[in-house]
KOLTI-859486 format. One record per residue (C-alpha): residue number from 1; residue in one letter; chain; x, y, z. Coordinates in nm, 2 decimals. Layout:
REM residues N
@k NUM r A c A xx X yy Y zz Z
...
REM end
This chain:
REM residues 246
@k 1 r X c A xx -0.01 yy -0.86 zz -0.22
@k 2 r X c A xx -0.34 yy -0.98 zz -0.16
@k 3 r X c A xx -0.53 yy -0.83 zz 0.12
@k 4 r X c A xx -0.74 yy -1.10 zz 0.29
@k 5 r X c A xx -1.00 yy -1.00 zz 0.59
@k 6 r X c A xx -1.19 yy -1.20 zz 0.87
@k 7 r X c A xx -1.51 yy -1.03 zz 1.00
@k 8 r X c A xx -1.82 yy -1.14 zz 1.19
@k 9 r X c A xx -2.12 yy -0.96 zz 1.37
@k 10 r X c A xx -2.42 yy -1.05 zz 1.56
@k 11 r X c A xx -2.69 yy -0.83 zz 1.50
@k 12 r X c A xx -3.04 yy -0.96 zz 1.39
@k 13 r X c A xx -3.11 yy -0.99 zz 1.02
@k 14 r X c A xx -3.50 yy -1.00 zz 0.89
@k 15 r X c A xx -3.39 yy -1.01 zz 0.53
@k 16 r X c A xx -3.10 yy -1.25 zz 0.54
@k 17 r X c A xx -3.16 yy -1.33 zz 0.16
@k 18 r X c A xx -3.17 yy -0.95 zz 0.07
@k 19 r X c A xx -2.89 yy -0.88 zz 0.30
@k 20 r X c A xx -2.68 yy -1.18 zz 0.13
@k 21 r X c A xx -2.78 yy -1.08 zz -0.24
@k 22 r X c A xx -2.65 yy -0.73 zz -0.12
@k 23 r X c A xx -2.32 yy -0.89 zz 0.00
@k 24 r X c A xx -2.28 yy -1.07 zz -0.34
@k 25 r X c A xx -2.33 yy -0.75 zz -0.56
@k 26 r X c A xx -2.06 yy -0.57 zz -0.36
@k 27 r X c A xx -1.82 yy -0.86 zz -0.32
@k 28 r X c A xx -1.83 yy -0.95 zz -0.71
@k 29 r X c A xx -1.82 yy -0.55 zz -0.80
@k 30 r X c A xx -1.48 yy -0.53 zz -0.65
@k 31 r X c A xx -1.35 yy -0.93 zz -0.78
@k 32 r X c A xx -1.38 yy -1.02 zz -0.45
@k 33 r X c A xx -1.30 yy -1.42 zz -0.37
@k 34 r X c A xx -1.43 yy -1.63 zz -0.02
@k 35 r X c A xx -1.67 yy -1.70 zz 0.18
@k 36 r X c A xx -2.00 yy -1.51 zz 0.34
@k 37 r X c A xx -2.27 yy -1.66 zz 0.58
@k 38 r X c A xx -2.60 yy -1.48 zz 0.67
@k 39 r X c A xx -2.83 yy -1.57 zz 0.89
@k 40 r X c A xx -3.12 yy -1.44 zz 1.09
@k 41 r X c A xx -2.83 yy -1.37 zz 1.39
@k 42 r X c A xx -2.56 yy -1.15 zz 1.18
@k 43 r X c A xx -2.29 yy -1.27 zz 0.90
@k 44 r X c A xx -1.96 yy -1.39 zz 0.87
@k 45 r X c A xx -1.71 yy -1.32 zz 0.64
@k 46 r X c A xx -1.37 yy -1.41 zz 0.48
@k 47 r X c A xx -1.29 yy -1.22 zz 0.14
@k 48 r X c A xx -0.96 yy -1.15 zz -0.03
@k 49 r X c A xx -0.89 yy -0.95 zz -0.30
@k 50 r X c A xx -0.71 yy -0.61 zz -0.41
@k 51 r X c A xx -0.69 yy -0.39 zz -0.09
@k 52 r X c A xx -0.87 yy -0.09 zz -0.25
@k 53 r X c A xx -1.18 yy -0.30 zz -0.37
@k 54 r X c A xx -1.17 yy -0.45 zz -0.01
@k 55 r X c A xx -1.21 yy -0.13 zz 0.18
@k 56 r X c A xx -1.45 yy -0.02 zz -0.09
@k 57 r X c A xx -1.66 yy -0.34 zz 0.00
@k 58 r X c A xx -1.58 yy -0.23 zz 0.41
@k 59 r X c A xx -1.69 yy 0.14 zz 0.32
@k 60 r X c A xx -2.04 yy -0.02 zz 0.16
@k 61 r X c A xx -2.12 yy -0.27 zz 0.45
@k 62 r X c A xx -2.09 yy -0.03 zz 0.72
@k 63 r X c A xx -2.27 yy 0.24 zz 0.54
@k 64 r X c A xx -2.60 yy -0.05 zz 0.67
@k 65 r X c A xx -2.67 yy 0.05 zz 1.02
@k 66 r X c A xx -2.66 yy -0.28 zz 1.13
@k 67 r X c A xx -2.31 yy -0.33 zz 1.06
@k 68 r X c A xx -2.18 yy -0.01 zz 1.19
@k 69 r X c A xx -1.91 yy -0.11 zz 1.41
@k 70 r X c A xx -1.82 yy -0.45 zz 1.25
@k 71 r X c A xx -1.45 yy -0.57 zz 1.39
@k 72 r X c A xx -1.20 yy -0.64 zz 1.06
@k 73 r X c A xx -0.90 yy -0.87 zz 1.11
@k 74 r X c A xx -0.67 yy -0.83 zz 0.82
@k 75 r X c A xx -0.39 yy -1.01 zz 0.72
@k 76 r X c A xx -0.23 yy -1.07 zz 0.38
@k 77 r X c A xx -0.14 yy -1.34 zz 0.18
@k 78 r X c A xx 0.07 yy -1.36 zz -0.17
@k 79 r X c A xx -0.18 yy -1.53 zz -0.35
@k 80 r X c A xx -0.55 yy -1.54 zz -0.36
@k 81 r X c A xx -0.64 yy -1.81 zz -0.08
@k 82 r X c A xx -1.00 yy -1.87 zz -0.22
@k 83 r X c A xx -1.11 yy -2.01 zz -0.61
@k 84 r X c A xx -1.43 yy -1.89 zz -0.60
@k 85 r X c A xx -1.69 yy -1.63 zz -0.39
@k 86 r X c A xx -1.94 yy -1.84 zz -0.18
@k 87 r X c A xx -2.25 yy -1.64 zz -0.04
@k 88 r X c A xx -2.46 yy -1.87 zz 0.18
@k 89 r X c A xx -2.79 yy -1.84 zz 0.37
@k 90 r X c A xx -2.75 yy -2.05 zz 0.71
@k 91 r X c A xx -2.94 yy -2.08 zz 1.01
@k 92 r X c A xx -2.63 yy -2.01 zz 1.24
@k 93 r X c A xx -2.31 yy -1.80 zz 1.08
@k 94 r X c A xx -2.17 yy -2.10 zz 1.34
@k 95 r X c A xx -2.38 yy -2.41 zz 1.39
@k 96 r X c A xx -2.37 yy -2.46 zz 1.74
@k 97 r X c A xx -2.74 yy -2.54 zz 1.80
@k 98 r X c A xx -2.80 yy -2.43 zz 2.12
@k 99 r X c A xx -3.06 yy -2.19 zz 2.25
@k 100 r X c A xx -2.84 yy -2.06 zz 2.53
@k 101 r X c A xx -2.62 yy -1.94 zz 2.30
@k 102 r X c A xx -2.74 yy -1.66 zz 2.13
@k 103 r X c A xx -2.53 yy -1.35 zz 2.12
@k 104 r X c A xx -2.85 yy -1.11 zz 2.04
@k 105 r X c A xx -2.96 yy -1.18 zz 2.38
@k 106 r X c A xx -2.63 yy -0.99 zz 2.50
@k 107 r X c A xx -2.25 yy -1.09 zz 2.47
@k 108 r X c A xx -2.07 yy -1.32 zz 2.65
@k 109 r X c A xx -1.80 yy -1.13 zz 2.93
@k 110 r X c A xx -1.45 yy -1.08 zz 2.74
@k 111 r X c A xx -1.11 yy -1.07 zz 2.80
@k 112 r X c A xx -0.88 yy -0.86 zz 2.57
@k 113 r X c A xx -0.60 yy -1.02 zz 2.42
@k 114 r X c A xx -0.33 yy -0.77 zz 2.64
@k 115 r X c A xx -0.52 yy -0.83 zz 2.97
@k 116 r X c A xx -0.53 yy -1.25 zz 2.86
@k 117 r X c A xx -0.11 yy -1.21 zz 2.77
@k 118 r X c A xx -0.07 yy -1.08 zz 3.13
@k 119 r X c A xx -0.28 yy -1.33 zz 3.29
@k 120 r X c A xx -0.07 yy -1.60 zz 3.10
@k 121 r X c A xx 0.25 yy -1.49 zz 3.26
@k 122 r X c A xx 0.11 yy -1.50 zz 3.56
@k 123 r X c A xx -0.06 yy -1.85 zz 3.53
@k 124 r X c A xx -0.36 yy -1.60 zz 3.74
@k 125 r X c A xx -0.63 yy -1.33 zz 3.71
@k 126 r X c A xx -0.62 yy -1.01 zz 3.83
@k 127 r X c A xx -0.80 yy -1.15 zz 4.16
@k 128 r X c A xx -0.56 yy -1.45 zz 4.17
@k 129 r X c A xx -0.82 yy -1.79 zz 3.98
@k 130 r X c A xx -0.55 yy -2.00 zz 3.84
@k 131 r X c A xx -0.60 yy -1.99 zz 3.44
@k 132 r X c A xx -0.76 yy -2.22 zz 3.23
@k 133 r X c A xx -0.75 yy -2.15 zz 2.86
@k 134 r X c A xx -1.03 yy -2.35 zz 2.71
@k 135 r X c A xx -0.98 yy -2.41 zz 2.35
@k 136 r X c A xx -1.31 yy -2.40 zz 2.14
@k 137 r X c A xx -1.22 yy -2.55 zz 1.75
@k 138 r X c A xx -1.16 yy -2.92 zz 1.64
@k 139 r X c A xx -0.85 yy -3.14 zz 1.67
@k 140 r X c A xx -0.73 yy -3.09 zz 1.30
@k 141 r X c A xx -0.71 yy -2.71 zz 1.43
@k 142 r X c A xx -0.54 yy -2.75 zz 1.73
@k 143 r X c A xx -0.28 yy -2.95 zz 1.55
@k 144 r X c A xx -0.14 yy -2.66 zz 1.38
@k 145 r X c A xx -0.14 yy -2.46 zz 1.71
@k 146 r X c A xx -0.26 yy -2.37 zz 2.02
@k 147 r X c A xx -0.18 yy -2.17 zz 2.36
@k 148 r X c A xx 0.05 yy -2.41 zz 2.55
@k 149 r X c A xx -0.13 yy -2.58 zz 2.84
@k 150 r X c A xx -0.48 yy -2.56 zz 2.71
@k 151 r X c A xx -0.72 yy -2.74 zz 2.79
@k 152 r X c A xx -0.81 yy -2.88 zz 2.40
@k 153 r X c A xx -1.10 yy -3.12 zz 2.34
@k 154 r X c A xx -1.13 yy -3.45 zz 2.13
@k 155 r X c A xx -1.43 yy -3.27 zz 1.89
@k 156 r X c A xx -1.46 yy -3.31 zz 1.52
@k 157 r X c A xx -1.76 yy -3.03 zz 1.53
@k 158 r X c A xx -1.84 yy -2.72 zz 1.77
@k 159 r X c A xx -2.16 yy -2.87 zz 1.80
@k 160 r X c A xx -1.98 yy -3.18 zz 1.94
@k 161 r X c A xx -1.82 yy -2.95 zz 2.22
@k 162 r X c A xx -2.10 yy -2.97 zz 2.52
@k 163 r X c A xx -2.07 yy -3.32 zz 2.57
@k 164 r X c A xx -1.67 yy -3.31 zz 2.55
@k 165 r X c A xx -1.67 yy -3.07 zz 2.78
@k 166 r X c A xx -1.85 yy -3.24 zz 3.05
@k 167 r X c A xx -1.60 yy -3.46 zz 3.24
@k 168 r X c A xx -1.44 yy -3.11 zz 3.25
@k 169 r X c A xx -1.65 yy -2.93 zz 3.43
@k 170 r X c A xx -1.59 yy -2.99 zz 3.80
@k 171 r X c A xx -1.23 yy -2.91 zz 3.75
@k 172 r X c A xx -1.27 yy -2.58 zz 3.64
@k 173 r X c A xx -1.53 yy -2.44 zz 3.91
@k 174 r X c A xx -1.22 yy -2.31 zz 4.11
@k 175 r X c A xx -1.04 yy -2.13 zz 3.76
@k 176 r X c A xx -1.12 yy -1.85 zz 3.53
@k 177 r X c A xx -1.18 yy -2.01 zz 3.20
@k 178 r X c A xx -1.08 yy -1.81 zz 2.89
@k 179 r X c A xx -1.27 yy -1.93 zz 2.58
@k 180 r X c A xx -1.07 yy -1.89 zz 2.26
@k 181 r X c A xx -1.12 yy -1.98 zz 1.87
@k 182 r X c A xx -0.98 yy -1.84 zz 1.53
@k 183 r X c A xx -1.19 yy -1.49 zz 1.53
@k 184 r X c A xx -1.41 yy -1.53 zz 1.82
@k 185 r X c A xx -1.77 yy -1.66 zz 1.68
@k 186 r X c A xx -1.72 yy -1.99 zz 1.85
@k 187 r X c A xx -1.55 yy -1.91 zz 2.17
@k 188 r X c A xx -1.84 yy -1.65 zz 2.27
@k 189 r X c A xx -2.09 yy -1.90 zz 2.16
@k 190 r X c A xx -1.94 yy -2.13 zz 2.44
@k 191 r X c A xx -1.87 yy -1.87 zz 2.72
@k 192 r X c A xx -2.28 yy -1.76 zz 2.66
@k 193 r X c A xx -2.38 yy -2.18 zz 2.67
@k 194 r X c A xx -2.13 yy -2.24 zz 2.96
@k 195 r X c A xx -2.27 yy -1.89 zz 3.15
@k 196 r X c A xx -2.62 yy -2.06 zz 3.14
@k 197 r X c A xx -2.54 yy -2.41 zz 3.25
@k 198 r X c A xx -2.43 yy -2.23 zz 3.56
@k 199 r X c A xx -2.01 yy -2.17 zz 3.45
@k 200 r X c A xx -2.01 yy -1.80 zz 3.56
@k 201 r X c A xx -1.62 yy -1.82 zz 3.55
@k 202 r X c A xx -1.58 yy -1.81 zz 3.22
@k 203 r X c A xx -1.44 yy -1.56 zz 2.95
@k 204 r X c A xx -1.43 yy -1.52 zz 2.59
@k 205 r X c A xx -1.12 yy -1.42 zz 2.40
@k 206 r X c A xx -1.18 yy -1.07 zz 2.22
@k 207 r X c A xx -1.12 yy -1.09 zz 1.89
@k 208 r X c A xx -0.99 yy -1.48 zz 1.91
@k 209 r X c A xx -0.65 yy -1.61 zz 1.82
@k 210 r X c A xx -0.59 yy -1.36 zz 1.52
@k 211 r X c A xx -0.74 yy -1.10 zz 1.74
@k 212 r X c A xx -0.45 yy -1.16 zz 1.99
@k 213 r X c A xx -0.20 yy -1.24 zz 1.71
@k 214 r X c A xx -0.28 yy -0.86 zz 1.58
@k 215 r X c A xx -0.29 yy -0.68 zz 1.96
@k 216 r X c A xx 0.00 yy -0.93 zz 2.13
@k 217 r X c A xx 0.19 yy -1.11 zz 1.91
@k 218 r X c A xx 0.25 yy -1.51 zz 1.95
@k 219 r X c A xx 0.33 yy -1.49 zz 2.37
@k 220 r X c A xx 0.20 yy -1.84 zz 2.51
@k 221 r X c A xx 0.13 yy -1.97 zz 2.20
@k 222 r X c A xx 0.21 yy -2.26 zz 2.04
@k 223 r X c A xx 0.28 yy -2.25 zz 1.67
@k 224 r X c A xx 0.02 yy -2.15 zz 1.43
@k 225 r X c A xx -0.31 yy -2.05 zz 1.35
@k 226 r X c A xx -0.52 yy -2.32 zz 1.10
@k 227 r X c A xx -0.75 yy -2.09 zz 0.87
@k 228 r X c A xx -1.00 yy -2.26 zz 0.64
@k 229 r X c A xx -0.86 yy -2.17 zz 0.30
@k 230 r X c A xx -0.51 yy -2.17 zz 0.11
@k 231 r X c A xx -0.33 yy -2.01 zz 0.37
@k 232 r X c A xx -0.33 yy -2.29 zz 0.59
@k 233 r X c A xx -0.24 yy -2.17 zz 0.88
@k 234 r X c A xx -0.12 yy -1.85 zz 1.02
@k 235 r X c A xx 0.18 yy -1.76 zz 1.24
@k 236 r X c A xx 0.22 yy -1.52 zz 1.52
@k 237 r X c A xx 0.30 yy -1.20 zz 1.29
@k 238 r X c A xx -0.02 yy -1.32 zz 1.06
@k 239 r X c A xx 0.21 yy -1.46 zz 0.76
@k 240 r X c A xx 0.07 yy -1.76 zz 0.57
@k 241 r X c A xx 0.22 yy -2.12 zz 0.60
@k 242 r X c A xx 0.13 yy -2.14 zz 0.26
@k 243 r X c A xx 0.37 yy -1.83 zz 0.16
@k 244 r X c A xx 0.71 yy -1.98 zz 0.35
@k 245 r X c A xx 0.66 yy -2.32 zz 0.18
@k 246 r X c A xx 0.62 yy -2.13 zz -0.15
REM end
């Protein structure tokens, strides 16, 4: 089995080229295959290979003192999902392009996934907001799955998601809105834009969908979880579409 992993942190980067040519030598040492982003705010990654060169990779990246603490979502996959390792220099590890949305200037308010599964039963907070769950990724994502009765947007791009949201917005003054997305880049970049144009009631999803798929299980979700690679998509106990249409 293949031992694929989905990992993201915000921490500011002076040296993102050094940083990424670091990243390279450690990924390719170990035949690691995916995708890494590196930017001034943190990285992103998505790797797969054999589970011992993974955690060697793991044991290297956190040894940096600036990724001490990084949050690994694993999952694993019969095949290798990715041809080829990509490691990219970008001005966003998610292009949202929005000043009010930078997670160096402290992270957005969370919700964890067992406190979120609780709230969906009750269709309320703990102080009794109806529910909103808000989600975050584009309409070819949310056709493979997402929490029943969310509210989903018409957006082919995160950085499309602002102006979608907008007729929104007076509808969900009275809720708590939780923000969700695959791994939880996108849906704190929201809650931290929504927080400064004045939406204080609103949450981030710790950890995302996979997050909650790991913690949870599949409770108030809707099928399955898109993933950019050869997986395709995800279910509730983190198996590949990919593997049951093998």
């Amino acid at each position: 089995m293949i031992l694929n992993i989905a990992a993201y942190h915000f921490v500011h980067i002076d040296d993102p080229a050094a940083v990424a040519a670091q990243v390279r030598g450690l990924a390719e040492a170990g035949d690691l295959r995916g995708t890494v982003l590196v930017a001034e705010e943190g990285i992103n990654i998505f790797l797969a290979g054999a589970e011992s060169a993974i955690h060697v990779f793991l044991d290297a990246l956190s040894s940096d003192p600036r990724f001490t603490g990084i949050v690994v979502k694993e999952s694993r996959s019969r095949t290798q999902p990715f041809a080829r390792l990509k490691v990219k220099l970008k001005q966003e590890i998610i292009a949202f392009r929005r000043d009010s949305a930078s997670p160096l200037e402290g992270r957005a308010p969370a919700v964890a996934p067992e406190d979120l599964a609780r709230w969906i039963e009750k269709g309320e907070d703990d102080s009794g907001r109806r529910l909103v769950l808000l989600d975050t990724r584009n309409r070819e994502e949310i056709g493979y799955g997402t929490f029943s009765g969310a509210l989903t947007l018409p957006i082919d791009n995160f950085t499309d998601l602002p102006e979608a949201l907008t007729p929104h917005r007076s509808a969900l003054a009275d809720a708590v809105v939780v923000s969700f997305c695959t791994g939880g880049i996108r849906c704190e970049k929201a809650a931290l834009w929504m927080h400064a144009e004045g939406m204080a009631n609103v949450l981030q999803l710790e950890g995302g969908i996979l997050g909650y798929f790991e913690r949870v299980g599949g409770y108030g979700y809707d099928g399955r979880c898109f993933v950019f690679d050869d997986r395709v998509a995800l279910d509730a106990e983190l198996k590949p579409l990919a593997d049951s249409n093998a």
